[in-house]
C-alpha positions in Angstrom: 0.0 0.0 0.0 2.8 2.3 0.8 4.6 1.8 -2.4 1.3 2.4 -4.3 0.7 5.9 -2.6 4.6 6.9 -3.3 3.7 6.6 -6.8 0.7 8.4 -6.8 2.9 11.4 -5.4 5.2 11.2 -8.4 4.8 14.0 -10.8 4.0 12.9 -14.2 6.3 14.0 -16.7 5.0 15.4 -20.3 6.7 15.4 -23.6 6.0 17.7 -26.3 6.8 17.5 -30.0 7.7 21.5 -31.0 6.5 21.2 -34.9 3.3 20.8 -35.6 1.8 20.1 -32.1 3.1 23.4 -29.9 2.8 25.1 -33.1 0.6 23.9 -35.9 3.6 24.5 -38.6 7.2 23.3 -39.7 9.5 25.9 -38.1 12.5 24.9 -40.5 10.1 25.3 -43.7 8.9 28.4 -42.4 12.6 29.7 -41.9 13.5 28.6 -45.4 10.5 30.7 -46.9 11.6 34.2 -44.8 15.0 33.6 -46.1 14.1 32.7 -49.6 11.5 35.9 -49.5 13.3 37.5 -52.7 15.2 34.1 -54.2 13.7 33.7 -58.1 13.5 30.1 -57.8 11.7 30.3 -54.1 8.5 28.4 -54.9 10.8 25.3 -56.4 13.4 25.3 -53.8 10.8 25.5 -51.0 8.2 22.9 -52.4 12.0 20.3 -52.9 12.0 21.4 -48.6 8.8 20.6 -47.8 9.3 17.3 -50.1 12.2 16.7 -48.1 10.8 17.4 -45.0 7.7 15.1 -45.7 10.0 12.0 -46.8 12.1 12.3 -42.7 8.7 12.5 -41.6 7.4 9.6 -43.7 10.7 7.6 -42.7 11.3 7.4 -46.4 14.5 8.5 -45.1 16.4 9.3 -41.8 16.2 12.2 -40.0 19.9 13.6 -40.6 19.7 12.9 -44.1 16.2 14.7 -44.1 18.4 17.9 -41.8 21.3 17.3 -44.4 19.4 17.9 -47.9 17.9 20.8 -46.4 20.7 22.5 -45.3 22.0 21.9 -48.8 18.9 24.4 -49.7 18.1 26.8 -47.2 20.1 29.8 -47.5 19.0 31.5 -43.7 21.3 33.6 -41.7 20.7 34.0 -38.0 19.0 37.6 -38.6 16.1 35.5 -40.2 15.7 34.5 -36.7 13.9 37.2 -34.8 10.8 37.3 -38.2 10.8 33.3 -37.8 10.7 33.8 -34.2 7.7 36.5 -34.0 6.0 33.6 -36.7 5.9 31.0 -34.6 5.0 32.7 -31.3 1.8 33.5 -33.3 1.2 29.9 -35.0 1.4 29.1 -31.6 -1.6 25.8 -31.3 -4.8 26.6 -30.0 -4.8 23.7 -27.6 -1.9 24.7 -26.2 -2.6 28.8 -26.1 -5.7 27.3 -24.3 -4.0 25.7 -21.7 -1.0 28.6 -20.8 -1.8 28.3 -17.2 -1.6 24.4 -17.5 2.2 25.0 -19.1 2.9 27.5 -17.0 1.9 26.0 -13.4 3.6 22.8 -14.4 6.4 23.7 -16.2 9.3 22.0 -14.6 7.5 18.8 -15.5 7.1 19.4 -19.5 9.6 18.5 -22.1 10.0 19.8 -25.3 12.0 17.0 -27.4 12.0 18.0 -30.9 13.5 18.0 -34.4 13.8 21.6 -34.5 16.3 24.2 -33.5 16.9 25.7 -30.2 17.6 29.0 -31.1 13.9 29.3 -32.4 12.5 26.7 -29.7 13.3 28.3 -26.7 12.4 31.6 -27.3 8.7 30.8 -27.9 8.2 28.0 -25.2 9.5 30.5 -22.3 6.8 32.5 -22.6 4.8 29.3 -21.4 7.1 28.9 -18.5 9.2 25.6 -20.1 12.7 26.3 -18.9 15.7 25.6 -21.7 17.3 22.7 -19.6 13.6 21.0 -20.3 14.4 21.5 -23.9 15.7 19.0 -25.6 16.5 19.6 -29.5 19.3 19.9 -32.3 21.6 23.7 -33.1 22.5 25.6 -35.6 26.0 26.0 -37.0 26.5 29.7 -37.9 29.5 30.9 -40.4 30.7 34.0 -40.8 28.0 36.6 -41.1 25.9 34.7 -39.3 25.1 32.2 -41.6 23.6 29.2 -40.9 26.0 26.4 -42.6 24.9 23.5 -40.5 23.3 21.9 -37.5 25.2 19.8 -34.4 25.5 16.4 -35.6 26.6 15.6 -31.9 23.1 16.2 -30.5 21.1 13.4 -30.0 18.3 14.6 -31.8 20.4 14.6 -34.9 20.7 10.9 -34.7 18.5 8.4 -36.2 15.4 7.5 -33.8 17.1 10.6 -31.9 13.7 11.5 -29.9 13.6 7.9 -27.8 17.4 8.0 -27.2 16.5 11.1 -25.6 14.1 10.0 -23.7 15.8 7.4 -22.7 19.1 9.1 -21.9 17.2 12.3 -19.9 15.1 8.9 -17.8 11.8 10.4 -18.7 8.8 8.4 -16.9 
């Protein structure tokens, strides 16, 4: 019986995706059509990102090879940032924009274990309370002029089945 009421007393953790379920888009296609804005070819070279984007998701192929080929495309520099960032904050999804107090009262208990980048992540889940050590996600490389030439590859969300490693590493219940 004892044993039974020390688990009830456990906090349950909660683990949010960042694209499409905190916010209802794909940050990284989103970034590549602000930095794009004037390109001639954007409409091709965004619809070959979303392509890519779609195959990762599909697990037609892996992750980093998803992150790679898009990289190979997206020409953003890290002052895209602050229009991608104002972006998301307002594609923000209802259900959670619903439940601020929710995020906000329990917000040493909620993960964000995503895909995406950190230097857009954070800065929209703090206003929800989500601290950046509950963050869990992949970087950008920046290059000189801040542009962005690359992403970690020695995060664990850059890996292949990335997210459970995670999980598994940080001991998530």
């Amino acid at each position: 019986r004892k044993n039974r009421m020390n688990k009830r007393k456990e906090k349950i953790k909660m683990i949010f995706d960042f694209d499409s379920t905190f916010i209802r888009l794909e940050a990284l296609d989103e970034l590549a059509g602000i930095a794009l804005e004037n390109h001639e070819n954007k409409k091709k070279i965004l619809a070959e990102i979303v392509k890519t984007t779609k195959l990762g998701m599909e697990g037609k192929i892996s992750f980093p090879e998803s992150l790679a080929r898009r990289f190979k495309l997206l020409s953003a520099n890290k002052k895209h940032l602050p229009a991608l960032i104002s972006h998301l904050k307002k594609n923000v999804s209802q259900s959670v924009r619903k439940n601020r107090k929710f995020f906000k009262n329990n917000h040493s208990d909620i993960y964000i274990i995503s895909g995406g980048f950190e230097e857009y992540i954070h800065p929209v889940v703090k206003d929800f309370g989500i601290r950046r050590s509950n963050i869990i996600s992949n970087g950008f490389i920046f290059g000189r002029g801040g542009k962005i030439i690359g992403f970690d590859k020695k995060r664990t969300l850059a890996e292949k089945n990335g997210k459970a490693k995670a999980v598994r590493d940080k001991k998530i219940q």
